[in-house]
C-alpha positions as CSV (number, residue, x, y, z in Angstrom):
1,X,139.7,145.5,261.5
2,X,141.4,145.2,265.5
3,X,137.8,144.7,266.3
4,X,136.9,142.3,264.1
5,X,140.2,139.9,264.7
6,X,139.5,140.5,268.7
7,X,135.3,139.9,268.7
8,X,136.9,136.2,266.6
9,X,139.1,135.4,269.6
10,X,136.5,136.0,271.6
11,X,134.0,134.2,269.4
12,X,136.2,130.8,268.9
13,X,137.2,130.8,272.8
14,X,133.1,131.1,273.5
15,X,132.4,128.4,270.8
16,X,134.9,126.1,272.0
17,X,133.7,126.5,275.8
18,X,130.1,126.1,274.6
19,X,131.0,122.5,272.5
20,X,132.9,121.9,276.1
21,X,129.9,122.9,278.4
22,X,127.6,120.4,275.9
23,X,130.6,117.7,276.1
24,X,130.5,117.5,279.9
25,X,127.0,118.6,280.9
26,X,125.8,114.8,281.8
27,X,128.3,114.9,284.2
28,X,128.7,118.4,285.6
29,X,126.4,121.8,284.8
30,X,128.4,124.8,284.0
31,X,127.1,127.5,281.2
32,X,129.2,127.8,277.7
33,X,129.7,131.6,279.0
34,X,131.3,131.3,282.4
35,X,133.3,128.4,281.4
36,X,134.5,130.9,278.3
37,X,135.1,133.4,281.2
38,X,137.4,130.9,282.6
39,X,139.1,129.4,279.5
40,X,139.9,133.3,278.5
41,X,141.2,133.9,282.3
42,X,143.5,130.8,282.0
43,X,145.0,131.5,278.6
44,X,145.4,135.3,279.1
45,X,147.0,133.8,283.0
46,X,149.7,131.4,280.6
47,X,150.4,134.0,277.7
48,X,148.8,131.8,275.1
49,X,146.7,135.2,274.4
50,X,148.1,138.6,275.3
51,X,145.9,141.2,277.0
52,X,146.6,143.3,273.8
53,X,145.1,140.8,271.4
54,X,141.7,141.7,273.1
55,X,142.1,144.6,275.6
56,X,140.1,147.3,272.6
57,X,137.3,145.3,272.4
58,X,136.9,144.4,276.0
59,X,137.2,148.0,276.9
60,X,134.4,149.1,274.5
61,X,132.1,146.0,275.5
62,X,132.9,147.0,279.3
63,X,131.6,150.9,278.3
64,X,128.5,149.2,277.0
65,X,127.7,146.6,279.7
66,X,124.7,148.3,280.9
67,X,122.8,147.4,277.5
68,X,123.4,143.7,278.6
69,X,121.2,144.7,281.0
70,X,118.8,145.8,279.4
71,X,116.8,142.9,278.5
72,X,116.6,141.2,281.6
73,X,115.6,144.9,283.4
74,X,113.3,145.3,280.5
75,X,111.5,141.9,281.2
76,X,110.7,142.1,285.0
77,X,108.7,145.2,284.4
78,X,106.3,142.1,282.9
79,X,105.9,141.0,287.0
80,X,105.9,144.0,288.9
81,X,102.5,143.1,290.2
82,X,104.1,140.1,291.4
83,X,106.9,141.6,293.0
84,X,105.2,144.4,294.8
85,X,103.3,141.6,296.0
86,X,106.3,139.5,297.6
87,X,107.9,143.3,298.3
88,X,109.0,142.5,301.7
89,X,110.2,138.4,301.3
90,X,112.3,139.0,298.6
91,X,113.6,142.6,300.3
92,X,114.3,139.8,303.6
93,X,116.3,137.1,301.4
94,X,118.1,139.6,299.5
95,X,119.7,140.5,303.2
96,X,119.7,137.6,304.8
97,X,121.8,136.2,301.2
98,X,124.3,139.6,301.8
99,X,124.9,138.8,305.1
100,X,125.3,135.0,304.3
101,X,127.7,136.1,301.6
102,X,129.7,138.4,303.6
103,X,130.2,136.1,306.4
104,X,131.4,133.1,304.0
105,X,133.6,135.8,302.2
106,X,135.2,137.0,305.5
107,X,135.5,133.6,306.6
108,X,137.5,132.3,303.5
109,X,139.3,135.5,303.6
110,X,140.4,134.6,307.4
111,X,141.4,131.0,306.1
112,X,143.5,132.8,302.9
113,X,145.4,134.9,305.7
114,X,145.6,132.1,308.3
115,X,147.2,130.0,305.1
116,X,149.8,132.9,303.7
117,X,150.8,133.8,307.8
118,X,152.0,130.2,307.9
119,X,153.9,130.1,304.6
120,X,155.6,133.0,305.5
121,X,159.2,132.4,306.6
122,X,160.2,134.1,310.1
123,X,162.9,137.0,309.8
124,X,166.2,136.7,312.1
C-alpha cells in the first residue's frame, strides 16, 4: 500500500509538470519529466512533501534504473553499422564535449568559490 500512495505522489507531481510543460511550451521547451524532477526537488526543498512520503519507492526505482535503460540500449543495436561507421567522429566529439564540460564545470566552480570567499566575513 506505501508503494502505491508513493508511485500517486509521484504520478500527480509528473502529471501536473506535464499539463505545465504543455501550458508553457510556446514560449519556452522544457520536458514534463525534468520539470517534474524540479517541481519534486522544490517541494521536498520547502517541506511541502517529506523525503519519507516517497524515499521506499525512490529507493526501489533507483535499484532498478538500469531497466530504464534498457530500451534506448536495446534500440541502437538497430545502427551499429552506422556507428562503426562514424566510430572515430563520434569517439572525437564525445571528448572534445568532456573536456568542454569539464572546463565550464571548473570554471563555474572557480566563480562559486570566488562568490562564497567574498561573502565570507574576515576573523579578528
Amino acid at each position: 500500500m506505501k508503494y502505491i500512495q508513493q508511485f500517486s505522489i509521484i504520478l500527480v507531481i509528473l502529471f501536473i509538470s506535464n499539463l505545465i510543460s504543455e501550458m508553457i511550451s510556446s514560449y519556452f521547451l522544457l520536458p514534463g519529466p525534468i520539470l517534474g524532477m524540479i517541481v519534486l526537488f522544490i517541494l521536498l526543498k520547502m517541506n511541502l512533501i517529506k523525503l519519507s512520503h516517497i524515499e521506499e519507492l525512490a529507493i526501489f526505482m533507483f535499484s532498478i534504473i538500469a531497466l530504464f535503460f534498457l530500451p534506448s540500449g536495446i534500440s541502437l543495436m538497430n545502427y551499429l553499422e552506422l556507428i562503426g561507421s562514424n566510430f572515430i567522429p563520434i569517439i572525437f566529439i564525445g571528448v572534445v564535449i568532456t573536456i568542454i564540460s569539464l572546463a565550464m564545470t571548473m570554471k563555474f566552480m572557480d566563480i562559486l568559490i570566488n562568490i562564497s570567499k567574498k561573502k565570507e566575513i574576515p576573523h579578528d
